[in-house]
C-alpha positions in Angstrom: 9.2 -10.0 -7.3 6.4 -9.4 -5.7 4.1 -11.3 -8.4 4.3 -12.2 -12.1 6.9 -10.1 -13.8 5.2 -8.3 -16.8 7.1 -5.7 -17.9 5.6 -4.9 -21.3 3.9 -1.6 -20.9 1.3 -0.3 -22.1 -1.1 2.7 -21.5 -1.1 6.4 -22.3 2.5 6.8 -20.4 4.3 3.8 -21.7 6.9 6.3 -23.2 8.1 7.8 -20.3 10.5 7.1 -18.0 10.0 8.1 -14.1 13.1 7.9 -11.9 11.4 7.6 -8.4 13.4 9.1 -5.1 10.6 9.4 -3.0 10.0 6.9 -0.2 6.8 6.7 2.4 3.7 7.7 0.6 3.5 11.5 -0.7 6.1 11.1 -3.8 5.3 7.4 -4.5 2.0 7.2 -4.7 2.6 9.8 -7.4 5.0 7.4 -8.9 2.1 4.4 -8.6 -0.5 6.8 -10.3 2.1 7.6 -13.5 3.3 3.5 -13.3 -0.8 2.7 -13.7 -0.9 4.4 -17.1 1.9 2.7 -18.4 5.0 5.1 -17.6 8.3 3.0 -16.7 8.8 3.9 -13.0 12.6 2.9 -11.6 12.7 3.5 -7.6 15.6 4.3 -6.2 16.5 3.1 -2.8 19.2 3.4 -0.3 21.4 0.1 -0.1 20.3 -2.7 2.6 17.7 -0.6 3.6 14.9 0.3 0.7 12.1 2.4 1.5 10.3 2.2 5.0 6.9 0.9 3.3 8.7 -2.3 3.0 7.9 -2.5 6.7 4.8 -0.3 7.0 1.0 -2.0 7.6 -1.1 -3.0 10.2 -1.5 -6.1 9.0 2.2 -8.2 8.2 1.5 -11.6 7.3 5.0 -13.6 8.0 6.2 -10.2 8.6 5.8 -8.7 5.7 4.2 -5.5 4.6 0.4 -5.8 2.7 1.0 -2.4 1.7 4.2 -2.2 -0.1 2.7 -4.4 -3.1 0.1 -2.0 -3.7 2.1 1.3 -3.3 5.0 -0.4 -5.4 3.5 -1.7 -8.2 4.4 -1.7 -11.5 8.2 -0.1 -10.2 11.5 -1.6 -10.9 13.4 -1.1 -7.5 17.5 -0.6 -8.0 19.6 0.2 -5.0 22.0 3.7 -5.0 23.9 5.7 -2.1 23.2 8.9 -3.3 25.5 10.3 -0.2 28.5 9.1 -2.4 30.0 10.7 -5.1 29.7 7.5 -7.5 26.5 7.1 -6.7 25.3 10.5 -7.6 27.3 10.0 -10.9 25.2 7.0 -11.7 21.9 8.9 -10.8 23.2 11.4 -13.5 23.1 9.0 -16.1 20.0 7.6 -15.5 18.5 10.6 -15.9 20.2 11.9 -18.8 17.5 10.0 -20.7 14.7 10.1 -18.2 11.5 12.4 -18.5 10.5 12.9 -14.8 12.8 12.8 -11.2 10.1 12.3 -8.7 11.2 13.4 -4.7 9.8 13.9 -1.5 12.8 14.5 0.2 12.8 17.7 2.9 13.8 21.1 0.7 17.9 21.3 0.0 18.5 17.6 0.1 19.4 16.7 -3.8 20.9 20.1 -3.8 23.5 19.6 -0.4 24.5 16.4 -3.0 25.2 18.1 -5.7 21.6 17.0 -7.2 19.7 20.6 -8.0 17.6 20.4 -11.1 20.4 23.4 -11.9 22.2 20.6 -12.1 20.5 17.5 -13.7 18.3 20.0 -16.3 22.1 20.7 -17.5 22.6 16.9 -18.2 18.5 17.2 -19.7 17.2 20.1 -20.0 13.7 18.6 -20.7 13.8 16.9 -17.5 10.8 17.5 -15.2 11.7 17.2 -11.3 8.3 16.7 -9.7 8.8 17.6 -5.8 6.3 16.6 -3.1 6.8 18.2 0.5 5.4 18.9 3.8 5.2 23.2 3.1 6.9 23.7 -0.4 10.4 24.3 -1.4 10.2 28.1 -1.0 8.5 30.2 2.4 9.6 30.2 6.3 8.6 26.7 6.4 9.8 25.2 3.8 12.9 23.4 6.3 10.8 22.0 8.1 10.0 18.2 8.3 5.9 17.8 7.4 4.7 14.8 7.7 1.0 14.3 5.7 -0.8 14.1 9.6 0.9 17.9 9.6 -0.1 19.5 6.4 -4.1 18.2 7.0 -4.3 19.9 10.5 -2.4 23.1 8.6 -4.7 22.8 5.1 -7.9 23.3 7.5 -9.0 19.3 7.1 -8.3 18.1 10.8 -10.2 20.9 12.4 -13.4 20.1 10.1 -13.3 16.1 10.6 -15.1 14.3 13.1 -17.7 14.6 16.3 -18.4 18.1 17.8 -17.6 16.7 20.8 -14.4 15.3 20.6 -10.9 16.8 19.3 -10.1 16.7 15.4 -10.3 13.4 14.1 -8.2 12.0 10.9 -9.8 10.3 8.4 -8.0 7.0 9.1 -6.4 7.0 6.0 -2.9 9.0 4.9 -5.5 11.8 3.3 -2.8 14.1 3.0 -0.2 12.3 1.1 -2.3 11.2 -1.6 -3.6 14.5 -2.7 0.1 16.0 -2.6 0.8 13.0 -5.0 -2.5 13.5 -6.7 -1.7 17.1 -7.7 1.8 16.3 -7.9 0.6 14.2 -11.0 -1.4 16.8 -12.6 1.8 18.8 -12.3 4.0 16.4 -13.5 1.0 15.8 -16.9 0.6 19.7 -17.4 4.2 20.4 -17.4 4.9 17.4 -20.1 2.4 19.2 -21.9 4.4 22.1 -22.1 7.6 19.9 -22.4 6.0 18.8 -26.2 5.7 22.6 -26.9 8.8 24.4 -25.7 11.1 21.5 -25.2 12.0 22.7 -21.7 11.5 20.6 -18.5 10.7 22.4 -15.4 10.2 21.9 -11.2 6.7 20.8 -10.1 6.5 21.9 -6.6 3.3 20.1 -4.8 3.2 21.3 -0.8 1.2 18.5 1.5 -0.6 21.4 3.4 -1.3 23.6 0.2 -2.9 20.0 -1.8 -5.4 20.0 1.4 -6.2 23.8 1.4 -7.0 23.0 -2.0 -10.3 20.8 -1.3 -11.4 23.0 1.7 -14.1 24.0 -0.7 -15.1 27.9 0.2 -13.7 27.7 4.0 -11.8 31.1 2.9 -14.3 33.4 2.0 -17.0 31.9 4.4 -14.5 33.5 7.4 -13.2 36.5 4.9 -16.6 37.8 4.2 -18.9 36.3 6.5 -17.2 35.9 9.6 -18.0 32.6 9.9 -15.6 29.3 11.1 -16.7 25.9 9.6 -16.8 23.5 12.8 -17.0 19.6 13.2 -20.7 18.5 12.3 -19.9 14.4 12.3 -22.0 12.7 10.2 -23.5 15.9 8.0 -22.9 18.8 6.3 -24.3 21.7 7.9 -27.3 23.3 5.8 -27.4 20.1 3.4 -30.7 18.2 4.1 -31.4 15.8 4.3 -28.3 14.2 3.9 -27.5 11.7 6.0 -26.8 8.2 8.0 -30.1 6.9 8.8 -31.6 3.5 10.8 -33.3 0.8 9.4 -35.8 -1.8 11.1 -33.2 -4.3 10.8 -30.3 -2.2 13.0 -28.2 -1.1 9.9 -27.6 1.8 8.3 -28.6 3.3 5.0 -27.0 7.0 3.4 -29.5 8.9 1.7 -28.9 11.9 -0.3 -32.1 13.5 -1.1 -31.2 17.6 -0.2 -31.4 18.9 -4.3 -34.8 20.1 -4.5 -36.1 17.6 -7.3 -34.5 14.5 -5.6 -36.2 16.0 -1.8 -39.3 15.6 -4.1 -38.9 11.7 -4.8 -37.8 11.3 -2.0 -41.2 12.8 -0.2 -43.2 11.1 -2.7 -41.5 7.8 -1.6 -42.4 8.0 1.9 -45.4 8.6 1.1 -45.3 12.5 2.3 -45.8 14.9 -0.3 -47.3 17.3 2.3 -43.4 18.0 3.1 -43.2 20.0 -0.1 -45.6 22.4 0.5 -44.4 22.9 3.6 -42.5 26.2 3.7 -40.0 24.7 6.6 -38.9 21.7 3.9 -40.1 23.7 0.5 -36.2 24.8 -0.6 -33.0 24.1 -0.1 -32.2 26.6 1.8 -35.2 26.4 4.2 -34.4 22.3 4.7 -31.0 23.3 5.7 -32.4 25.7 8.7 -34.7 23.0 9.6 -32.1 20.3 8.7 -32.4 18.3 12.3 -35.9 18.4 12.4 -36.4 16.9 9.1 -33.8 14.6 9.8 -35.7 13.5 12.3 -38.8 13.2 9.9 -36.5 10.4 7.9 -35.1 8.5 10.5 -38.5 8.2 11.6 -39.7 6.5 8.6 -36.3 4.5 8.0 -36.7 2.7 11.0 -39.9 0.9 9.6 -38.3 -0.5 7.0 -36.2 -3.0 6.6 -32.4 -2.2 4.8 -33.1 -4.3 1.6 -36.6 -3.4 0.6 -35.6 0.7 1.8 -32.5 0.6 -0.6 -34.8 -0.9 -3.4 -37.4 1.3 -3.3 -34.8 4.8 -3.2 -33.1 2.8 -6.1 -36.5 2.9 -7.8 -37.4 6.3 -6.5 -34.3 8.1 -7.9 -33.0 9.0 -4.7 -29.5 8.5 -4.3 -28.5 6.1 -1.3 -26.2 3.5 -0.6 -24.2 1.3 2.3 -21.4 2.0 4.3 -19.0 -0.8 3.0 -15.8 -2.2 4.4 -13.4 -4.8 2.7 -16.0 -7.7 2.6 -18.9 -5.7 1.1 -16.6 -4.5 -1.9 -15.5 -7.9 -2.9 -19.2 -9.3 -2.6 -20.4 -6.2 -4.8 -21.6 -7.0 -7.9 -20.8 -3.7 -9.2 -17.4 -3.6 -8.2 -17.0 -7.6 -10.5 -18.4 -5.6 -13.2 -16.3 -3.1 -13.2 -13.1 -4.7 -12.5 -12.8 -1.9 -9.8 -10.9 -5.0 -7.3 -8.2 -7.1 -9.3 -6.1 -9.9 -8.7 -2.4 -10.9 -9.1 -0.5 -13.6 -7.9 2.3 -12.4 -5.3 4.9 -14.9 -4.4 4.5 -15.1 -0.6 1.0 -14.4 -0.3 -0.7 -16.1 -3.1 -3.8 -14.4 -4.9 -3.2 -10.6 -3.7 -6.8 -8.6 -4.3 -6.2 -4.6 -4.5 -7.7 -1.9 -5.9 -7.5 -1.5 -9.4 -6.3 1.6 -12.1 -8.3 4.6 -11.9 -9.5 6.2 -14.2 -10.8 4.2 -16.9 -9.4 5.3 -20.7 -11.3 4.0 -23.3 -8.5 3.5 -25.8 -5.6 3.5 -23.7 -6.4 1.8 -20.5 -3.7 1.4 -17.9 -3.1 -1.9 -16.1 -1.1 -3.2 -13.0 1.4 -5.1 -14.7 2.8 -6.5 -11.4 3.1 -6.0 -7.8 6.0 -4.7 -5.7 9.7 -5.6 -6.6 11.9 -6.7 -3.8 15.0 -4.6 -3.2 17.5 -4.0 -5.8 15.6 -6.6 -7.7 16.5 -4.8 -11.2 19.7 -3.5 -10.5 21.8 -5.9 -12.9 19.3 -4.9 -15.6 19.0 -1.7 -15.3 22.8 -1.1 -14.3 24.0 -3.4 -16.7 21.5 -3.6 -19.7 20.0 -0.1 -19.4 23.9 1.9 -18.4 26.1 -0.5 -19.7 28.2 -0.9 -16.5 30.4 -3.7 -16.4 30.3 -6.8 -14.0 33.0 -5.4 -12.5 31.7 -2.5 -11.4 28.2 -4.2 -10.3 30.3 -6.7 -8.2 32.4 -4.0 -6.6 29.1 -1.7 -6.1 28.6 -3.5 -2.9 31.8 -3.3 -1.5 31.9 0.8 -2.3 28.2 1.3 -0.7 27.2 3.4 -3.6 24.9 0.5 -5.5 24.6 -3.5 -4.4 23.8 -6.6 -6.6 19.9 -7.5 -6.1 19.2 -9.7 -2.7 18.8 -13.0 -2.6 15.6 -13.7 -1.9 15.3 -17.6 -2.4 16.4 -18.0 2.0 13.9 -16.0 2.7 11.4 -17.2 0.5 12.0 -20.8 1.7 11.5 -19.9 5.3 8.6 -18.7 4.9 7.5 -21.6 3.0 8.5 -23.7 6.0 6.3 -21.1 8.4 3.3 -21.5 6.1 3.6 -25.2 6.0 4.4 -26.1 9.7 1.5 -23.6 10.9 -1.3 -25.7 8.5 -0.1 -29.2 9.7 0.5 -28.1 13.3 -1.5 -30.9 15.5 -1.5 -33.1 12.3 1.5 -35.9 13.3 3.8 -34.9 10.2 7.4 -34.8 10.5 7.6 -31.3 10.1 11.6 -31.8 10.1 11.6 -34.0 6.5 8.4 -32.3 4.9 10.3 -29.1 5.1 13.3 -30.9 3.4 11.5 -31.5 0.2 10.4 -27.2 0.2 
């Protein structure tokens, strides 16, 4: 386990049950987002193997992914060959009492093994199958493989995102995947709400290029009706000003967002320039957005005589909304984020205190909680075969053997050597016997 074990759920989901055959990041994050409120999430991965996040990070300490905690949590992880007939059988019964099937494989998969929701909403027909994929199940594409990297440069985001100058950027984060997953949850919630009054399940189809599309704000009718091609601007928003990175005395950076007409006004007051608002080039919005690099210009002039503190402090007091670019250290130094319990900690078995992000959003009566990190591979098969299907120790021992399910790893090697790793690389150049210490792990 990757932390803790708490398995008592809680939260606004804590009657549901998610059966999870999505791997990478576009279907599971969904599954993390409906784990966070409480839902009981069971991922099912292929024997041996598991998901690819277990690998996946740019950082591995002792070889092991950072990542796969967070995108795991509060999921029970049971191994399954769903290429085998048994093993399809036992994905039936699990979800003859489940709510939701989550999947991002590529369109026709589940149905080439016998999976279709024509299928499984015979065994439950109030089953939702929530499907997350590069282009949709249906349209010319739909066979295609779409990776998230794919269905940003087809929803419109790569062309808008970065420096004039140089080719598309990506926003160094998967972008893509998580708003499939995102609206792949509000299409899992709206069609339980339909569930409760009809009774009937249905398919949630979420396309990674459509979820995209969908925040590309009015790029459609800007080219339909006025002809016009949103471009890269870098660090602004064209005709939003002034709104903006800006220099401070002390080489850093502060963001200010002053372009609403009553926050423009604070903001001129502020630095001590109310001649700017009777100024017809800076009087509106609209006129500060054809004049937008001048008056940026106006700013950074003016930033660059203070220093970063005393500038934040005095738009804080202004009413002028501004902030810092943080990074990792600057969010677990904020004050604001303590407060708010936005950063949380759990203990992970490898890695000690793991810090990560916490649930979002906040629910006053029913909060959600992480109730623990990411389980190792077919960590819950026993109780989930055994206590949740009632399949005998027969059949668990002989899953292995048939490749369609396999008992849970043992971890305890593993575990060990790493323990050894840890404990030889701090006493390295101290004169212990590294041979005997590592005896007594």
């Amino acid at each position: 386990m990757g932390g803790a074990a708490e398995f008592t759920a809680t939260g606004p989901l804590a009657d549901l049950r998610v059966i999870e055959l999505g791997v990478l990041l576009a279907g599971p994050f969904c599954g993390q987002l409906l784990g966070d409120m409480g839902a009981e999430v069971i991922k099912v991965e292929q024997p041996g193997k598991g998901d690819p996040m277990r690998e996946w990070g740019r950082e591995k300490p002792y070889g092991k992914s950072l990542w796969w905690p967070v995108i795991s949590r509060n999921k029970k992880s049971v191994t399954l060959n769903l290429r085998q007939p048994r093993g399809q059988e036992i994905l039936k019964q699990l979800i003859a009492d489940a709510d939701i099937l989550l999947e991002n494989f590529r369109p026709g998969t589940l149905e080439r093994w016998g999976l279709g929701y024509d299928v499984l909403s015979a065994i439950n027909p109030g089953l939702i199958m929530t499907r997350v994929t590069g282009f949709g199940q249906t349209g010319p594409y739909a066979s295609q493989a779409g990776f998230g990297a794919i269905g940003e440069a087809m929803g419109g985001m790569r062309y808008v995102v970065g420096d004039p100058q140089n080719p598309p950027s990506r926003m160094g984060i998967s972008l893509g995947d998580s708003l499939a997953a995102t609206f792949a949850t509000v299409g899992t919630l709206s069609a339980l709400h339909y569930r409760e009054k009809t009774g009937r399940g249905q398919v949630v189809d979420a396309a990674i290029y459509e979820s995209c599309l969908a925040m590309m704000e009015s790029l459609i009718p800007e080219y339909q009706i006025g002809d016009y091609i949103r471009e890269r601007t870098g660090s602004i928003l064209p005709n939003v000003s002034p709104s903006n990175i800006y220099p401070t005395a002390d080489g850093k950076m502060i963001l200010i967002a002053a372009n609403q007409d009553t926050v423009f006004g604070r903001l001129a007051r502020a630095m001590g320039r109310p001649d700017l608002l009777e100024d017809e080039r800076y009087a509106s919005h609209s006129a500060r957005g054809t004049h937008q690099a001048e008056l940026d210009d106006i700013v950074a002039a003016w930033t660059q005589t203070m220093a970063l503190d005393p500038l934040l402090a005095l738009m804080n007091e202004s009413g002028v909304p501004a902030g810092l670019i943080y990074r990792a250290p600057e969010m677990l130094e904020d004050p604001h984020f303590a407060a708010r319990q936005a950063i949380t900690t759990l203990k992970h078995q490898d890695f000690g205190d793991f810090k990560l992000h916490n649930v979002v959003p906040k629910l006053s009566e029913t909060p959600g909680r992480i109730r623990h990190l990411g389980p190792e591979l077919g960590e819950h098969n026993a109780a989930i075969y055994g206590g949740l299907l009632g399949l005998g120790a027969e059949e668990l021992a002989a899953g292995g053997s048939r490749h369609h399910l396999s008992p849970a790893p043992t971890v305890a090697i593993a575990r060990n050597y790493l323990k050894i790793r840890r404990f030889m690389e701090l006493t390295r150049g101290q004169g212990f016997a590294h041979i005997d210490c590592c005896r007594r792990l």
